[in-house]
N, C-alpha and C positions, 0 to 999 in steps of 0.2 A: 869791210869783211870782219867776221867778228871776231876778234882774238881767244876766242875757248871752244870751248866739244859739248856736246850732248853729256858726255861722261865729265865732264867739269860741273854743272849743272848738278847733274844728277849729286853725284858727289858733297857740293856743298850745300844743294837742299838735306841731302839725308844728314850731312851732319851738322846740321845748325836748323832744320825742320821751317826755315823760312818757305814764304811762298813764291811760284817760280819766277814771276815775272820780279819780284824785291831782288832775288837771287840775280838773274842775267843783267839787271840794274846793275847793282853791286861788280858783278864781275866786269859788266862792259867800262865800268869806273875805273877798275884797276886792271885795267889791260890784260884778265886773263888772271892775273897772281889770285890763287885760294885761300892766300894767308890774309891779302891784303884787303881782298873780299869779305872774308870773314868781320874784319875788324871794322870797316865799312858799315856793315851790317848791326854790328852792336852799339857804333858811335851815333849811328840814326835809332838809336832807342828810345830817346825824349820824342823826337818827331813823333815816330811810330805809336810811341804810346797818347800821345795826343790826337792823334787821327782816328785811332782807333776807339777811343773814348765813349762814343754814342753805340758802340759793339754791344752782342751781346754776348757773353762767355760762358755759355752752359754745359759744353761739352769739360772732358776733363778728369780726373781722377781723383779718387780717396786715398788716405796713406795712414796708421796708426801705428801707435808705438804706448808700451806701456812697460813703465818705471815705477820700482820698490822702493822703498825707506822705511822706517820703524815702525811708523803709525798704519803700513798698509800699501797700498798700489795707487796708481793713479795712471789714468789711462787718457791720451791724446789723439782725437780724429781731426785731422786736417780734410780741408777741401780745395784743391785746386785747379783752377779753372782754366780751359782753353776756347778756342768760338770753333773749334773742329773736332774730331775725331780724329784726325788725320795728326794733330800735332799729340792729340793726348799721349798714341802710342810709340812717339819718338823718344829716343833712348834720352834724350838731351834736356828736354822736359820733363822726363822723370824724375832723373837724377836734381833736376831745377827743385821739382816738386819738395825730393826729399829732402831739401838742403831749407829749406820752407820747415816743414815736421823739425829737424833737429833744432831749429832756431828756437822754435815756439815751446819744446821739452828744456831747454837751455835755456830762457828766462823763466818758467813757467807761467806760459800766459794763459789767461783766463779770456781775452778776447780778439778779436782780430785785431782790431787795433795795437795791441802789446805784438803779436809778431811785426808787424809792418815797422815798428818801432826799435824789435830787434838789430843790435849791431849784426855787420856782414863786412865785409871785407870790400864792396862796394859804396859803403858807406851805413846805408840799414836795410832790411829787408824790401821794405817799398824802391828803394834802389834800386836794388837787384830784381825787382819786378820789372820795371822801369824798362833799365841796359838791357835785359832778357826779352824783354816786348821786340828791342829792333831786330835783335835775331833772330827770334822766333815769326815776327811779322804779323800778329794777331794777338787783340786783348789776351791780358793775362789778369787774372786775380784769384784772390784767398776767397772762395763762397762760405764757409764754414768755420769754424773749430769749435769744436766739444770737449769738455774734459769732464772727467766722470772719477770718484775715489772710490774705495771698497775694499774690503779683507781680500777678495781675491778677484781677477778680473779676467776675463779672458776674452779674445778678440777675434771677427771672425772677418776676412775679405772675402767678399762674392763680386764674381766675376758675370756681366752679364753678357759676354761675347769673350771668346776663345782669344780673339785676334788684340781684346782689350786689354787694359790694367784694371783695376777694381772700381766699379762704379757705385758696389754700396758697402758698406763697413757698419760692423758691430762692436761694439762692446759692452759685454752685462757683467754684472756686480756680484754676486755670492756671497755668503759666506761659505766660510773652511768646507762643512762638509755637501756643498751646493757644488765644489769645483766638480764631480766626477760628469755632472750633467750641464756645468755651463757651456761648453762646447756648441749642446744639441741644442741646449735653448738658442743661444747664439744664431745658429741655423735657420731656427724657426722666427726668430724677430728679423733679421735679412727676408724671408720670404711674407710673413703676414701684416708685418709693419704697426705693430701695436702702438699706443696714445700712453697708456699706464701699466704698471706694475701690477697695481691692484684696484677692486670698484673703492675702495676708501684716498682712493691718494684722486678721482675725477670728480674737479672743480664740484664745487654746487649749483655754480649756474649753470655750467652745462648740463647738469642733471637737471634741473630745473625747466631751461628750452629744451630738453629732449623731451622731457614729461606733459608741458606742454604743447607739442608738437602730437605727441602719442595721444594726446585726449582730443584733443580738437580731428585732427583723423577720425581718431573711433567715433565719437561724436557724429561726425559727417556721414560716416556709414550706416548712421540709426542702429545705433548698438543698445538695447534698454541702459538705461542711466545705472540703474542699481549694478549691473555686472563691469559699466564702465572699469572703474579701479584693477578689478582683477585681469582685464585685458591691455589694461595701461605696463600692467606691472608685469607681466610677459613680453610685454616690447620692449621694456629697459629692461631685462634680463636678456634681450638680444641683442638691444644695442651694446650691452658692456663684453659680452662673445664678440662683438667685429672689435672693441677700443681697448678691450685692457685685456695684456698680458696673460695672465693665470690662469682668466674664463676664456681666452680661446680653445677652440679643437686642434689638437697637439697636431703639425704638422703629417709628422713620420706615424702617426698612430690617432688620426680625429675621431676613435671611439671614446679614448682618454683627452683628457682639460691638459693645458698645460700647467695648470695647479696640482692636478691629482698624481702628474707624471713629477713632480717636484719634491712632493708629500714623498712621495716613494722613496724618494731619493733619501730622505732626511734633513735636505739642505732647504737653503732659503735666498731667493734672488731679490735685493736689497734695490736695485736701480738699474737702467740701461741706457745706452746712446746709440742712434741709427743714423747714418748720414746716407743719402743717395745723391750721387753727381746731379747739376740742375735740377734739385725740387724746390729751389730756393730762389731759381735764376732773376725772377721780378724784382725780388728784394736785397739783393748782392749790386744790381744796377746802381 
């Protein structure tokens, strides 16, 4: 007969967000004790994280923080990852999450590997990945980090579910007098997902296979040769509206660019970072 409750269970899943059957494992181990369960749970964290290894982690949360000094701001998007929904919005994970962010603001790391590498109190942060894995009962990992500098920065989390934590983060660049509308831009890069700031900062070869791409099309269409060019050049002037920033149709107002909405301003938006939970999940593997 089993020495624990349904409310035992219950209990040590929600506050260790492991999965149930890991949990009544654990508990049937330690005769019922919740403490002894718990620790149960986190000493099988090498196991767990090996078993889990060929997972995939896409589900998961963003988190940003953005720190001042002399020279300006400097803004941090972490990404980390869980294989559920279910564990992303446990208190226990987040709080995991956010001890991930301070680490990585605390060396100033420039790449995943620099947090993983961060001391912890575990030993380093891959550690504490690690020990965290048996508790929680499902891959864990870092998909992400972005850092971004700038005169001023400001950061936007959108939430794509009510019941979630933030599955995509902003942050764009300014200068001084751009801060009154980085906000909205902010906003508007969350929802339309732009490639560049401006048509001068996209690659040349991309400009290049788009343009070749737009000619061989019109070409295919029996477009007379001679107007070719001028119909090439109305296509890349639509592809730079879907990829770069400034030539989009401003969200909250798409009769205005979100250049002309900038102009207005007086300001100027220098640079951005967009992270969304698993758009990366292939390459985080």
């Amino acid at each position: 007969m089993a020495n624990y409750t349904v409310a035992d269970i219950k209990a040590l899943r929600e506050k260790t967000g492991a999965g149930m059957l890991d949990v009544k494992n654990a508990l049937a181990e330690a005769e019922g004790d919740l403490a002894k369960a718990e620790e149960i749970l986190r000493l099988k964290g090498v196991k767990t994280a090996a078993k889990r290894e060929g997972r995939t982690a896409s589900d998961g949360l963003v988190l940003s923080k953005i720190v001042s000094d002399a020279n300006g701001q400097t803004g941090y998007i972490v990404e980390v990852n869980s294989e559920t929904d279910f564990v992303a919005k446990n208190a226990k994970f987040i709080a995991f999450a956010e001890e991930i962010l301070e680490a990585a603001v605390a060396v100033e790391a420039r790449t995943v590997e620099d947090i993983l590498a961060a001391p912890h109190a575990d030993g380093t942060i891959a550690d504490r990945i690690t020990n965290f894995t048996g508790v929680i009962g499902e891959k864990l990992a870092i998909g992400r980090l972005e850092v971004i500098t700038g005169e001023h920065l400001e950061a936007y989390m959108h939430r794509t579910s009510t019941d979630l934590p933030p599955q995509v983060a902003v942050i764009v660049a300014t200068d001084a007098a751009g801060e009154a509308i980085a906000h909205d831009v902010a906003v508007h890069i969350a929802a339309m997902n732009p490639s560049y700031v401006s048509i001068d900062q996209v690659p040349a070869e991309v400009v290049e296979n788009e343009e070749r791409i737009a000619t061989e099309l019109t070409r295919a269409e029996g477009k007379p040769e001679k107007i070719i060019p001028n119909i090439v050049a109305g296509r890349l002037k639509g592809f730079y509206k879907e990829i770069v920033l400034l030539e989009q149709a401003y969200v909250r107002d798409p009769k205005q660019t979100v250049g002309q909405i900038v102009k207005a301003a007086g300001g100027k938006i220098t640079d951005f970072r967009r992270v969304r939970v698993g758009e990366n999940a292939e390459d985080a593997e």
